[in-house]
C-alpha positions in Angstrom: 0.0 0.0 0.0 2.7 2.4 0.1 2.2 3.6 -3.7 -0.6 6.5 -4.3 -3.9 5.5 -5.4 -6.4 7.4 -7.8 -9.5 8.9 -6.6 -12.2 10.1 -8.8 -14.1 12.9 -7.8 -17.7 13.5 -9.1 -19.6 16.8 -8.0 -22.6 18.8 -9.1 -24.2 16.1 -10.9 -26.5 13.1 -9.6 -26.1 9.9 -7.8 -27.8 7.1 -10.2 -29.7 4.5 -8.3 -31.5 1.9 -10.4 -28.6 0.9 -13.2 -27.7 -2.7 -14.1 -24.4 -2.4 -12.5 -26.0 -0.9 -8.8 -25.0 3.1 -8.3 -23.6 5.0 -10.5 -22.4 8.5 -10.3 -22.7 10.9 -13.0 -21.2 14.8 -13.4 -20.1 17.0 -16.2 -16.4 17.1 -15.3 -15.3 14.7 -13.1 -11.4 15.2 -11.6 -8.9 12.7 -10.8 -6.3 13.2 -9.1 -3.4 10.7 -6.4 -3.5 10.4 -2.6 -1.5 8.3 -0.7 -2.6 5.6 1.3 -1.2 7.8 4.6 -3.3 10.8 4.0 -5.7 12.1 6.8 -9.1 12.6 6.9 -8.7 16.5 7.0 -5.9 16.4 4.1 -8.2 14.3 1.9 -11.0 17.1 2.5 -8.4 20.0 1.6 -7.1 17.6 -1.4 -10.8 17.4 -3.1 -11.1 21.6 -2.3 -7.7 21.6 -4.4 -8.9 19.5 -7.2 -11.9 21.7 -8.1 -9.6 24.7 -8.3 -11.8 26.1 -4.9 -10.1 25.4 -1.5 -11.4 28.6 0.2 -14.9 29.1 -1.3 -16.2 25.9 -0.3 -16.3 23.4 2.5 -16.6 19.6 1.9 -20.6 18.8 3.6 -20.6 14.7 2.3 -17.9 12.2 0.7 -20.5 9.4 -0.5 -17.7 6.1 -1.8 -18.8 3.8 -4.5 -17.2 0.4 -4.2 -18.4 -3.0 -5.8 -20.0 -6.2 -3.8 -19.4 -9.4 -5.5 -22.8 -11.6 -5.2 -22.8 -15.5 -6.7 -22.4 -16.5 -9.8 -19.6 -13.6 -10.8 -22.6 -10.8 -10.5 -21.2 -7.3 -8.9 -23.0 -4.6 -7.7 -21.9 -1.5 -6.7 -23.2 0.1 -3.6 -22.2 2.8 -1.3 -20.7 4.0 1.8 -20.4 7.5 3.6 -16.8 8.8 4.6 -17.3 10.5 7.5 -13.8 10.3 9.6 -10.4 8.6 9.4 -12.3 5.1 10.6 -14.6 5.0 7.7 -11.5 6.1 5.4 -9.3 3.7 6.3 -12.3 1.4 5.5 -12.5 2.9 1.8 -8.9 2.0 1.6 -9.3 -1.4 2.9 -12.3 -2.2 0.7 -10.7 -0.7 -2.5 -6.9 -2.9 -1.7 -9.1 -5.8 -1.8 -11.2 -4.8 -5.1 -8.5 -2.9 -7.3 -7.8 -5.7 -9.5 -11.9 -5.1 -10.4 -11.7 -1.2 -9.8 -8.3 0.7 -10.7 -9.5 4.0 -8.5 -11.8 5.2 -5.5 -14.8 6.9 -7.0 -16.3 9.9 -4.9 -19.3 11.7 -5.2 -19.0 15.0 -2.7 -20.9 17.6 -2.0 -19.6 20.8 -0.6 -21.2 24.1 1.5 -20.5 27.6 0.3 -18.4 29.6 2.6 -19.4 32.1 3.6 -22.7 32.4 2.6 -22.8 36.1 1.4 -26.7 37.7 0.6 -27.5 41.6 -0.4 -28.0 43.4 2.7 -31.6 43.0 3.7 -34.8 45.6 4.8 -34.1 45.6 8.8 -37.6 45.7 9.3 -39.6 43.0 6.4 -36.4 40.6 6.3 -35.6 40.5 10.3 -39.2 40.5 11.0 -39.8 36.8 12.0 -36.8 36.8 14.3 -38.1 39.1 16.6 -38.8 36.7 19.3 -34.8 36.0 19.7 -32.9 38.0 22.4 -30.2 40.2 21.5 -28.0 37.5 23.2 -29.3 34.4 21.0 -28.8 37.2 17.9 -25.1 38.0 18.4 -24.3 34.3 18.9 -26.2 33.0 15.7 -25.1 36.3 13.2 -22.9 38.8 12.6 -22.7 42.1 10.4 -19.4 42.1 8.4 -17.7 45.9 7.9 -17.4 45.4 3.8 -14.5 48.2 2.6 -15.1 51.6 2.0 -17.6 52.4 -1.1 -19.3 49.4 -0.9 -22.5 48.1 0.5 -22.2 45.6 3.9 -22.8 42.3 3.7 -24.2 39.5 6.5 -23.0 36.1 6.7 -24.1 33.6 8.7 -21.3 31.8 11.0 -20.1 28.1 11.1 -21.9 27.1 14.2 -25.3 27.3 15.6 -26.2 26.9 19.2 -28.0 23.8 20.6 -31.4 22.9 19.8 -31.1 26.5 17.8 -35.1 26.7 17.4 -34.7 27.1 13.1 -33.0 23.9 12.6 -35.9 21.7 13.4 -36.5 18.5 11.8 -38.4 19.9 8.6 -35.6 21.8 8.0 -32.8 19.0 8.0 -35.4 16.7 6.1 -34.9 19.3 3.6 -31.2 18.9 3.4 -30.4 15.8 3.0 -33.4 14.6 0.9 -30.4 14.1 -2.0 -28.5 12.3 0.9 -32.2 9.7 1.5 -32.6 9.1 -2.1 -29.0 7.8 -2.7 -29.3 5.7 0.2 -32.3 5.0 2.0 -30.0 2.9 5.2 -28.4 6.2 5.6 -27.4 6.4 9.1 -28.5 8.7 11.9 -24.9 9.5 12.9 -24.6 10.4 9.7 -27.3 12.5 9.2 -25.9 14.3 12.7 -22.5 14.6 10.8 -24.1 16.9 8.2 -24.2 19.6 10.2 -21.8 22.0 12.1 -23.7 21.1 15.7 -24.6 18.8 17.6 -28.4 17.8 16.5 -30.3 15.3 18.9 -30.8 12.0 17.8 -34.2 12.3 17.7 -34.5 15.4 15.9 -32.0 13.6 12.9 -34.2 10.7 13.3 -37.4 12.3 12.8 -35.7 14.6 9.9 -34.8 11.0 8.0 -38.3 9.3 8.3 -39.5 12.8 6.8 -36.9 13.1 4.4 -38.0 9.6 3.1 -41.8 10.4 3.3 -41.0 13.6 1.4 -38.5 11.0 -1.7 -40.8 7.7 -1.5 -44.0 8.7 -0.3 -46.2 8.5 3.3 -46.0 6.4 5.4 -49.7 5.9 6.5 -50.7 6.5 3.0 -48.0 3.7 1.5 -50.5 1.2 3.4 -53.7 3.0 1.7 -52.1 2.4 -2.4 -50.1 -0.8 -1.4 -53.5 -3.2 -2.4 -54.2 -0.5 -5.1 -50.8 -0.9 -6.6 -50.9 -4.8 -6.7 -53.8 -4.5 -8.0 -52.5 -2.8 -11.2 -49.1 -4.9 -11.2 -51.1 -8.1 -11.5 -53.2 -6.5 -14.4 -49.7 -6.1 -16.2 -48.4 -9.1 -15.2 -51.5 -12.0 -14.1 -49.2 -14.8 -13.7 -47.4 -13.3 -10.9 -49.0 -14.7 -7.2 -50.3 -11.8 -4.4 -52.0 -12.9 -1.1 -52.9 -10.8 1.2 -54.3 -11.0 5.2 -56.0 -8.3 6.8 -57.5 -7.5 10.2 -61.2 -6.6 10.2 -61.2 -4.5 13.0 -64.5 -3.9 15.5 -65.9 -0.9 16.6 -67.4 -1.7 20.2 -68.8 -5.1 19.7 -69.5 -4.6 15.9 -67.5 -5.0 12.6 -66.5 -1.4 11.5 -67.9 -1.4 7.8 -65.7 -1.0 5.3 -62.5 -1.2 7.5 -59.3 -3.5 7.0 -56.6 -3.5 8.6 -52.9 -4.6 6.7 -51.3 -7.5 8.6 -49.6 -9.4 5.7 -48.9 -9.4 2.5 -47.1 -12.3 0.0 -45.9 -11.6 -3.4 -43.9 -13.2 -6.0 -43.6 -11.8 -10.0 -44.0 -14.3 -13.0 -40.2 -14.6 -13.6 -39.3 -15.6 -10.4 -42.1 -18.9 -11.1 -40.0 -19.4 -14.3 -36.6 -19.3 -13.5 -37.0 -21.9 -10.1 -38.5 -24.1 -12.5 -35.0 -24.4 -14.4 -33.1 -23.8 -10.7 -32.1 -26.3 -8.0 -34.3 -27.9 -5.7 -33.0 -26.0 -3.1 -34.8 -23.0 -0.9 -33.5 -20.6 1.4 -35.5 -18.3 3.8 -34.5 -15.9 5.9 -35.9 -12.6 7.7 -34.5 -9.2 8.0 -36.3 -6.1 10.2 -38.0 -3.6 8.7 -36.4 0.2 9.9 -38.8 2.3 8.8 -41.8 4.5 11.3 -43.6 1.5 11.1 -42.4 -2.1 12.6 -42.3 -5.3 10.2 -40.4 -7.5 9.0 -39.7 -8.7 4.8 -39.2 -12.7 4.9 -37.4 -13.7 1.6 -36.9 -16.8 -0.6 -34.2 -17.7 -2.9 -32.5 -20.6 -4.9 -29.9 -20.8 -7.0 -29.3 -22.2 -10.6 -27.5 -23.7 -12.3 -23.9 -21.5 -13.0 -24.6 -20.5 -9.1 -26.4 -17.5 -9.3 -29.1 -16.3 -7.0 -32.5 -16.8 -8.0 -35.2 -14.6 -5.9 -38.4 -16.6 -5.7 -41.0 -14.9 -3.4 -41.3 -12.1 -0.4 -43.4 -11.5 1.8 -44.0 -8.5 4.7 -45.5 -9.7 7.7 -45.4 -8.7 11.9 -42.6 -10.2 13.1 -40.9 -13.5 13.5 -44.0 -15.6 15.0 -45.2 -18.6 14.2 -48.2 -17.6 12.2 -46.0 -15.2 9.8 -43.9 -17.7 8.8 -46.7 -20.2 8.2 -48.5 -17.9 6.4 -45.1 -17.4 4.3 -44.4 -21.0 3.8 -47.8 -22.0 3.1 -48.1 -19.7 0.5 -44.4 -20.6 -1.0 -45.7 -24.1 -1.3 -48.6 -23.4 -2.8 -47.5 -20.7 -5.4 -43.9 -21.2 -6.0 -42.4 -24.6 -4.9 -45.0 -26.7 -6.3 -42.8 -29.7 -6.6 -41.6 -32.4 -3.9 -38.0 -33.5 -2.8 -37.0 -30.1 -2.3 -34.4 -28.8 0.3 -35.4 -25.8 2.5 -32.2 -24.2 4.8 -33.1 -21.6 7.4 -31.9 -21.0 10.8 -33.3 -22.6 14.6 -35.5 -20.2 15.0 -38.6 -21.6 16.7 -41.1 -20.1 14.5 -40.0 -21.7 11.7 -39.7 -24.8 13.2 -43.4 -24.2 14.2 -44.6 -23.5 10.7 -43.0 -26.2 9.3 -45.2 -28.5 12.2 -48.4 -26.8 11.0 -47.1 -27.9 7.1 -48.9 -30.9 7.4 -46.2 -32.9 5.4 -45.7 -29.8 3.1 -42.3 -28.8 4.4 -41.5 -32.3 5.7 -40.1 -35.6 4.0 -40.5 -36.9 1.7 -42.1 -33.8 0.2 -39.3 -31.6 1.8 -36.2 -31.6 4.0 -35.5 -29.2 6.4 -32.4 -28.1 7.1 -30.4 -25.9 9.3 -27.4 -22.9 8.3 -24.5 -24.3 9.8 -23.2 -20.3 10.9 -26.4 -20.1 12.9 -25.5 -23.4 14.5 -21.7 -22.3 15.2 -23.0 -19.2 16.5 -25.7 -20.8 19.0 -22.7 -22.9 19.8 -20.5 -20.2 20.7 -23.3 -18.2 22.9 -23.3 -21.4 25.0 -19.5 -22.1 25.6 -18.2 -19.2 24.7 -15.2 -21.7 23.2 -13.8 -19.6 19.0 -11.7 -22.5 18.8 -14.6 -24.9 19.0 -17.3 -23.3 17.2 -14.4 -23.3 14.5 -14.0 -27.4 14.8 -18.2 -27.3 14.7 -18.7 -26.0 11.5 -15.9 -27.9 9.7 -17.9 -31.3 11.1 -21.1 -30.1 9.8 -19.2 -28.9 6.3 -17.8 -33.0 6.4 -18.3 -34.1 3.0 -18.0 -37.7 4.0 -18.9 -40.1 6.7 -14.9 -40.7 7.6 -14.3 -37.0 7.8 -17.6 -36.6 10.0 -16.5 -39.4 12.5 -12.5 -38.0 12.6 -13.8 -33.9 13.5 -16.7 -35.4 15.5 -14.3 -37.6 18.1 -11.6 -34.4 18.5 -15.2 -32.4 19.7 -16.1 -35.3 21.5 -12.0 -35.4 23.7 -12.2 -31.6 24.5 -15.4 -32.3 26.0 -18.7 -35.0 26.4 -20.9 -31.2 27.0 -19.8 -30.3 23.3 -20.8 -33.3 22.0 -24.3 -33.6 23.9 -25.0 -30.6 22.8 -24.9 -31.2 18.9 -26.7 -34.6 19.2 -29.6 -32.5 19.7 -29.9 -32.0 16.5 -30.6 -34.6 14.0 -27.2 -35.3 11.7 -29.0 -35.1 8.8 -30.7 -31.4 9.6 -26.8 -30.2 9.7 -24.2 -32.3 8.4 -23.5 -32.4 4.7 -22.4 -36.1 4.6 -26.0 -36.6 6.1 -28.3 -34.7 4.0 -28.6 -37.2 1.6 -27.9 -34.4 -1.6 -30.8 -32.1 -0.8 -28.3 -29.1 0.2 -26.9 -29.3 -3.3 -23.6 -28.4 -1.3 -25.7 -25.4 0.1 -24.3 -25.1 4.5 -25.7 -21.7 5.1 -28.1 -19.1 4.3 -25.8 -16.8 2.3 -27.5 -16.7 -0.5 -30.2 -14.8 1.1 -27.9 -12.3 2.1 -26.5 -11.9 -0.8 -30.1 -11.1 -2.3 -30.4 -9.0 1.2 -27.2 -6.9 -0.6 -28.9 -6.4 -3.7 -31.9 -5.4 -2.1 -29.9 -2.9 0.4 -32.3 -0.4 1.8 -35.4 -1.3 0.6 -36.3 -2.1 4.4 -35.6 2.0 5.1 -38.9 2.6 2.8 -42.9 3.0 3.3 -43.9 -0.6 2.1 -45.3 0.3 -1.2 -42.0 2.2 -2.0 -40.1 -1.1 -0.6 -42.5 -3.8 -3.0 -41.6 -1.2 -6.1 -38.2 -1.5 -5.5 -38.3 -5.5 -5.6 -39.6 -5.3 -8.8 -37.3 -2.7 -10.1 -34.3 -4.5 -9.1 -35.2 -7.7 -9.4 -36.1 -6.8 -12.9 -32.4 -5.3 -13.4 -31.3 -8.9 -12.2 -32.8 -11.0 -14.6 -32.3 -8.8 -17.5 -28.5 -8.8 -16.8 -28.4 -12.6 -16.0 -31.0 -13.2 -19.1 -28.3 -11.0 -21.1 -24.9 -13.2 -20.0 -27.0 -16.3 -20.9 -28.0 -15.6 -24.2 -24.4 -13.9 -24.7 -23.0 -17.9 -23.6 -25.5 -19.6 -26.0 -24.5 -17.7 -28.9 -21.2 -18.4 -28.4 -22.1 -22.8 -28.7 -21.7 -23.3 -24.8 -24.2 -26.3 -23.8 -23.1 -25.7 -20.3 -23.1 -22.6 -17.8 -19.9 -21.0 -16.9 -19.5 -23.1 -13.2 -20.4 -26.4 -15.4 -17.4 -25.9 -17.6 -15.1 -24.7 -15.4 -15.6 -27.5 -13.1 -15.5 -30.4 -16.3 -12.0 -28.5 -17.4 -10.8 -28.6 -13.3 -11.7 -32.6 -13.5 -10.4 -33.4 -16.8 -6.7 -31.5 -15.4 -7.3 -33.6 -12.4 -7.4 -37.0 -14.4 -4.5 -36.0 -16.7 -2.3 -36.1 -14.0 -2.8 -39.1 -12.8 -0.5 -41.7 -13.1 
């Protein structure tokens, strides 16, 4: 790292969400210039001023870093990150050492603050009129009159720093400013959003100022609830093959049903292409769950496969209350019935009791020989190491469930059993077959953990920051960026006379080496 790297530096121009490649930053005239890997936080601010020819006119307000995620199957998308100190640029750094062979500089997209802010001199009386109500004291500390030279008009300009909880910077106001900052990234962070600005904002205020912001970018909150049945509606006119299910409340009103009055509890969608493509992919399923962080609380279960050259395949969602055991049911049961029509499928989740429960309530749906459950052996390691608090061992755990065969199993399985009969006792709990790979009888397809649905998770990377009809649109968008790229490299292969995917071939050619060499 001791050689100077290149950083791009976009400004004045727009931060492109919804591309094939992920975020993309666009600007007229983009600079580049070399920093070295030992340059501070503050010197990289004063480098950027440099490189746009304006070091004292303008003060660096946002550093936004675009850097690419590899997902299965070779599949990159780019995403962002928000340099705010020396921790979070030594990150950049780290990120790009380990991507540069993929990206030869650090891209920036930075927006600065004009210093000082310079207006005409206002009337004293129409201009100054609202502030009346502030002290002479509270005045002085917030303004100041500058003495301009002789022959020319004075100026104001408003200083650096305001004082605490200064009454004009309410939460409307900072919704305001960073809408740009919400629409680039919806996960955006409320230290972040406290970063922004030259004082010390409460974190309620910046909290309320984002979930405004976003109502202001994507739409209400409340009134996301109202369209989201109207939308589907009109989705499934364009596309009737895709598969929506909703579950409402009817709520009363004393001891009578209030007419015309549903409340949302759940929802389940899938889109036509994701009932074509598992068709053609593994019988293998993944679920997992991740929190919803909007004003409202929920949580988006998720489905995936994978095909055949090891890409992720996206097969249903679903936004429900929480983890219980009637949400997941009601996602499973609907998965089964819409999507995974077809039996001696394998279905990887973690130990979470609700699932467990839903799969119960299957009745044989999610059980053998219709299906075979299975657990993420990370989520086992990790319930492991909450127990004995023992790295070394949760380690020695995984690599027994990753055993391919029954040799290997029985060898890592005895060295758990000598540091300890506890260890052992613990993972007979769980059936061999639910976690070990030279057990499952081929239904993982090689699959030990839910990663796939983080990947998708990736891809999907603040959707969970938006009002729910905002977050369903941007499934669809993105998801329909995903198969158009992966329908793209497919045809590109075809045309080209491969009979194979990609991972096919290059596995055949690894085998074939293997057998030439053998004597």
């Amino acid at each position: 790292m001791d050689s100077p790297v290149s950083v791009k530096v976009y400004y004045h121009g727009k931060v492109l969400l919804q591309t094939p490649e992920g975020v993309q930053f666009v600007c007229r005239n983009p600079c580049t210039f070399a920093v070295p890997f030992t340059i501070s936080f503050e010197e990289l601010n004063g480098a950027i001023c440099q490189s746009i020819d304006s070091p004292r006119s303008k003060k660096v307000t946002s550093i936004l870093y675009r850097h690419p995620l590899l997902i299965f199957g070779g599949f990159i998308q780019f995403q962002t990150m928000y340099i705010t100190d020396e921790a979070s640029m030594q990150k950049m750094f780290s990120i790009y050492h380990q991507v540069q062979s993929q990206v030869s500089v650090i891209e920036l997209y930075v927006e600065f603050k004009q210093l000082p802010l310079v207006v005409e001199e206002p009337d004293p009386i129409k201009e100054w009129e609202g502030y009346n109500s502030e002290s002479e004291e509270e005045f002085d500390s917030n303004y100041e009159i500058v003495d301009s030279n002789e022959g020319r008009d004075h100026v104001y300009s408003t200083r650096l720093t305001l004082s605490q909880n200064h009454s004009k910077l309410n939460s409307d106001t900072i919704a305001e400013a960073i809408k740009s900052l919400v629409k680039a990234d919806p996960s955006l962070k409320i230290e972040e959003v406290q970063s922004r600005f030259n004082y010390m904002i409460s974190y309620r205020k910046a909290w309320l100022a984002k979930q405004k912001s976003i109502e202001k970018v994507f739409g209400g909150w409340k009134s996301s609830y109202e369209v989201l049945y109207t939308w589907f509606e009109a989705m499934c006119q364009k596309e009737p093959s895709a598969a929506v299910e909703f579950e409402s409340i009817i709520p009363y009103d004393g001891n009578k049903i209030a007419p015309d009055v549903r409340i949302f509890n759940r929802v389940f969608w899938t889109f036509y292409p994701c009932l074509r493509a598992f068709k053609h992919s593994k019988p293998i399923v993944q679920v997992d769950s991740t929190n919803l962080c909007g004003k409202y609380k929920g949580t988006l279960l998720v489905a995936v496969s994978q095909d055949g050259n090891q890409n992720i395949v996206p097969i249903a969602f679903a936004i429900v209350e929480g983890e219980t055991s009637d949400a997941w049911y009601f996602f499973l049961s609907r998965l089964r019935k819409h999507v995974v029509t077809r039996d001696g499928v394998g279905l990887i989740s973690n130990q979470h009791d609700s699932i467990k429960s839903a799969i119960a309530r299957s009745n044989g749906a999610w059980e053998p020989p219709r299906a075979f459950h299975m657990f993420c052996i990370r989520h086992i390691a990790s319930n492991f190491l909450r127990r004995f608090k023992v790295p070394s061992l949760q380690k020695l755990v995984v690599k027994i469930g990753s055993s391919k065969t029954m040799r290997e199993y029985n060898m890592r399985y005895q060295k758990l059993h000598e540091q300890g009969e506890i260890y052992t006792e613990w993972l007979d709990k769980i059936p061999r077959s639910q976690y070990a790979l030279a057990f499952d009888e081929g239904y993982r397809w090689g699959c030990m953990t839910t990663n796939l649905v983080e990947c998708i998770n990736s891809v999907l990377k603040g959707v969970r920051n938006l009002p729910v009809t905002a977050l369903v649109k941007e499934t669809f968008n993105r998801l329909n960026e995903l198969f158009t790229r992966k329908r793209a490299e497919a045809e590109a292969q075809m045309n080209v006379g491969h009979v194979f995917s990609e991972f096919v071939i290059t596995k055949l050619q690894a085998y074939q080496r293997a057998a030439g060499n053998i004597q």
